[in-house]
C-alpha positions as CSV (number, residue, x, y, z in Angstrom):
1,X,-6.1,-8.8,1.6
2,X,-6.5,-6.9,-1.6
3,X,-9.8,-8.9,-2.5
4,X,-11.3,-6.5,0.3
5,X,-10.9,-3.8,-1.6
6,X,-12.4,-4.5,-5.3
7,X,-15.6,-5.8,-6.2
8,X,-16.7,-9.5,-5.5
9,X,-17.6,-10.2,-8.7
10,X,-14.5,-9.4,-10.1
11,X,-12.2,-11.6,-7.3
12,X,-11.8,-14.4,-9.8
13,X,-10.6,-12.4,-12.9
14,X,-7.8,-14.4,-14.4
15,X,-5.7,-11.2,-15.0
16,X,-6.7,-9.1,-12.0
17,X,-5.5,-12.3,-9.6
18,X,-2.1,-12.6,-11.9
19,X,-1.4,-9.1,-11.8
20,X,-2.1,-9.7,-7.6
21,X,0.3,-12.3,-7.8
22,X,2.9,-10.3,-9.6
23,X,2.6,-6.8,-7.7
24,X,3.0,-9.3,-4.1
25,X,5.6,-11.3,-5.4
26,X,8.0,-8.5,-6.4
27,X,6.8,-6.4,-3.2
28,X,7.7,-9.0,-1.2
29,X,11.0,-8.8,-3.1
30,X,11.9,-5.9,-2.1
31,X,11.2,-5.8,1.9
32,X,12.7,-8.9,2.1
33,X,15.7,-7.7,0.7
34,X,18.6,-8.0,2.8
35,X,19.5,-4.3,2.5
36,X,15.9,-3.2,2.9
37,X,15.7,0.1,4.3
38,X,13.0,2.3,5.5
39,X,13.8,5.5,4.1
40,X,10.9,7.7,5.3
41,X,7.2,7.6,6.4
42,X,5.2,10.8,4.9
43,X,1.7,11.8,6.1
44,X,0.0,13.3,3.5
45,X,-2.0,16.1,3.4
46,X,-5.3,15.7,2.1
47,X,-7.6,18.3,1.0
48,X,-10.5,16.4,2.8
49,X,-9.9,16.5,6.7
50,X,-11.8,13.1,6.7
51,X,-9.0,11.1,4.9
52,X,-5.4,10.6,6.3
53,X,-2.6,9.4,3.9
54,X,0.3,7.9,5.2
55,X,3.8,6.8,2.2
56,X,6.5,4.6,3.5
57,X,9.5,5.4,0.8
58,X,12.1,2.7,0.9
59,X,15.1,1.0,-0.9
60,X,16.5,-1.9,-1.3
61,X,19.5,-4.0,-3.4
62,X,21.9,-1.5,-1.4
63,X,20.1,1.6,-2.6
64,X,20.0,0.9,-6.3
65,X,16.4,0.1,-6.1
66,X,13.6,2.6,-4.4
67,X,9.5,2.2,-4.1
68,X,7.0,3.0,-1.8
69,X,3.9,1.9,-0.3
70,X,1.0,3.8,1.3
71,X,-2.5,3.8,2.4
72,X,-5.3,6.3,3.4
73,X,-7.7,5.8,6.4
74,X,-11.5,7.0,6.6
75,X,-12.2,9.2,9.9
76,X,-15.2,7.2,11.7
77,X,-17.6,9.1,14.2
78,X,-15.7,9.5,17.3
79,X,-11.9,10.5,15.9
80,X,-11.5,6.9,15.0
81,X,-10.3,5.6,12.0
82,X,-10.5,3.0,9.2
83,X,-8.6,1.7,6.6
84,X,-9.9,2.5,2.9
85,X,-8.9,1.5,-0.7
86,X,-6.8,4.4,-2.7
């Protein structure tokens, strides 16, 4: 999934796909933690009213251990909308 969002030509990187492997590894960590916990989910307000922000705050390990995720979407014609890298 994250290839979608960076340059082709860079997909094959020896660094960029360890530090992929690294980031999902240790995400994966986290949510799979037994005491997971969705904490919150924050829209954020964007000064361009054609990008939406949404933040998902968590924690994990029985709360000694917090991080978030997000992503922003693109507004297409029509009031539709599209996922987009940050």
């Amino acid at each position: 999934m994250f290839k979608t969002f960076i340059d082709p030509s860079l997909h094959e990187h020896p660094r960029l796909a360890k530090g992929f492997s690294t980031y999902v590894k240790n995400y994966e960590r986290e949510v799979g933690e037994e005491a997971y916990t969705l904490e919150s989910i924050v829209i954020v307000n964007l000064e361009d009213q054609n990008f939406a922000g949404v933040d998902y705050i968590y924690s994990f390990n029985n709360g000694k251990g917090h991080g978030n995720s997000g992503c922003t979407f693109t507004r297409l014609e029509g009031n539709h909308w599209k996922l987009r890298p940050r």
